[in-house]
C-alpha positions as CSV (number, residue, x, y, z in Angstrom):
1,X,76.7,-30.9,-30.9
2,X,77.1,-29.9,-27.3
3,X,76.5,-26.4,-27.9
4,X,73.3,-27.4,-29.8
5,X,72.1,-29.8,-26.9
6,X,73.2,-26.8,-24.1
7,X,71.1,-24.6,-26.4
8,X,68.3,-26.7,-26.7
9,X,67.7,-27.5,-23.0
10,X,68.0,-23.7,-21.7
11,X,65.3,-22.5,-24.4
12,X,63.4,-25.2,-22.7
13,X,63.9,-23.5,-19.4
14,X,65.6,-26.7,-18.3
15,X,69.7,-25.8,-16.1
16,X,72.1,-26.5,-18.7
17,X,74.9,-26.2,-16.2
18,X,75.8,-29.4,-16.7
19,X,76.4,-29.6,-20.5
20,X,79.8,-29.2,-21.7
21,X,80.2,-26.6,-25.0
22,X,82.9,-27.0,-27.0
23,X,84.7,-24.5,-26.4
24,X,85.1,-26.4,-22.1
25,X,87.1,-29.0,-24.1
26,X,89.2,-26.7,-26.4
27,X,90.1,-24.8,-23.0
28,X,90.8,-28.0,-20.9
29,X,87.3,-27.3,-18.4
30,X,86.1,-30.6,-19.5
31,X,87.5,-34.1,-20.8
32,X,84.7,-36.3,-22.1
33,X,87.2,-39.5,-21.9
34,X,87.8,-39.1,-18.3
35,X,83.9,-37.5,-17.7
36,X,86.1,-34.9,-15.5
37,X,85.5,-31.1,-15.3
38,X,88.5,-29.0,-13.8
39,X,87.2,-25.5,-12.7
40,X,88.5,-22.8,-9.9
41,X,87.4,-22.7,-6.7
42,X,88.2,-21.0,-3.5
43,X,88.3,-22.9,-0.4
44,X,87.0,-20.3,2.0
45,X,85.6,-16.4,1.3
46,X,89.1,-15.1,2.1
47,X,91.7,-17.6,0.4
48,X,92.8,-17.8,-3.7
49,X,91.0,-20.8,-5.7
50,X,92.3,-23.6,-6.0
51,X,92.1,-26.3,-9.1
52,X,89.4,-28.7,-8.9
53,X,88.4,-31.4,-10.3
54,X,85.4,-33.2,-10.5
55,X,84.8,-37.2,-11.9
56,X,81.9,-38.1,-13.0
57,X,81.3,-42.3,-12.6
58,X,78.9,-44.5,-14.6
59,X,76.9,-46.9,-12.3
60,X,79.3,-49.9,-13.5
61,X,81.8,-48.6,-11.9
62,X,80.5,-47.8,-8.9
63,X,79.3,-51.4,-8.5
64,X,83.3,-52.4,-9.8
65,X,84.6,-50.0,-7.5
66,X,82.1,-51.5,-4.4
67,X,83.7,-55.1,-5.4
68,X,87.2,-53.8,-5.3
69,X,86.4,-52.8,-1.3
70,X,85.1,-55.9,-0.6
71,X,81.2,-54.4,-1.0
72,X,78.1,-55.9,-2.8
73,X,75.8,-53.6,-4.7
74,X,72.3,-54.3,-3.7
75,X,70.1,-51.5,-5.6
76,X,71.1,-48.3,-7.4
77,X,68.7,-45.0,-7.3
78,X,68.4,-41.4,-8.6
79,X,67.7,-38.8,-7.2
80,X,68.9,-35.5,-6.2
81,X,69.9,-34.1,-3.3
82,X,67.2,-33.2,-0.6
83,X,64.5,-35.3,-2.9
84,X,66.4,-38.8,-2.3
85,X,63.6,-42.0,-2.6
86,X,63.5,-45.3,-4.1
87,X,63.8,-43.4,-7.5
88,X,64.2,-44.9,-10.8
89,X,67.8,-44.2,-12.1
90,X,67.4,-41.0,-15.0
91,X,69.6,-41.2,-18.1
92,X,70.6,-37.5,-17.1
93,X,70.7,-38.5,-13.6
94,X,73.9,-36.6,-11.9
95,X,73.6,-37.7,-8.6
96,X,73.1,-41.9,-7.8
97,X,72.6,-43.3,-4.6
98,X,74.0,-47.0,-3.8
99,X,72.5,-49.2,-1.7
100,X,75.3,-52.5,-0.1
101,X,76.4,-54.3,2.5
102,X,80.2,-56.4,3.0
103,X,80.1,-59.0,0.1
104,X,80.9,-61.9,3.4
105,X,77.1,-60.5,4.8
106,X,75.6,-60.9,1.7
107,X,76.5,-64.2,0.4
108,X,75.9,-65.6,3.9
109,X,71.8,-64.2,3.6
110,X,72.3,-62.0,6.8
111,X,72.0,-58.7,4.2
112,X,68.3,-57.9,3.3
113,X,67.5,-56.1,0.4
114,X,64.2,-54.3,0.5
């Protein structure tokens, strides 16, 4: 199914970077559980890569993650990088931006959302 949907969006001349095939979880590149991708990359020009891995979060837990520091979550956007706005959050959206302020600010009205 992910090689189909992969497939699909680069004969549509849309990036498929993002979509995981298959064969990224037979190999380990990508765990769907954990939304994590583990690739190779080197630091600088002249050193070895290294392991990396990336996390992908869903906006519920950015918002859980906010309360746990002590945050409140006033709006969530989409947008990408360079192109950031007010932006209605995408399905497919990669990149989210979170607007908050300390949970104490908030609940005492001195935090404005606009």
């Amino acid at each position: 199914m992910l090689n189909r949907a992969a497939d699909a969006a680069r004969s549509a001349g849309v990036s498929a970077d993002w979509i995981r095939s298959d064969a990224d979880l037979a190999e380990g590149r990508f765990d769907p559980l954990a939304l994590a991708t583990t690739s190779q990359c080197p630091p600088r020009e002249d050193l070895a890569p290294i392991a990396v891995r990336e996390r992908g979060f869903m906006p519920t837990e950015l918002v859980l993650l906010l309360r746990l520091a002590g945050l409140t979550a006033l709006n969530i956007w989409g947008g990408t990088a360079g192109n950031w706005g007010r932006i209605a959050l995408d399905l497919d959206e990669i990149e989210i931006m979170i607007v908050g302020c300390k949970t104490a600010e908030y609940t005492a009205a001195s935090c404005v959302s606009t």
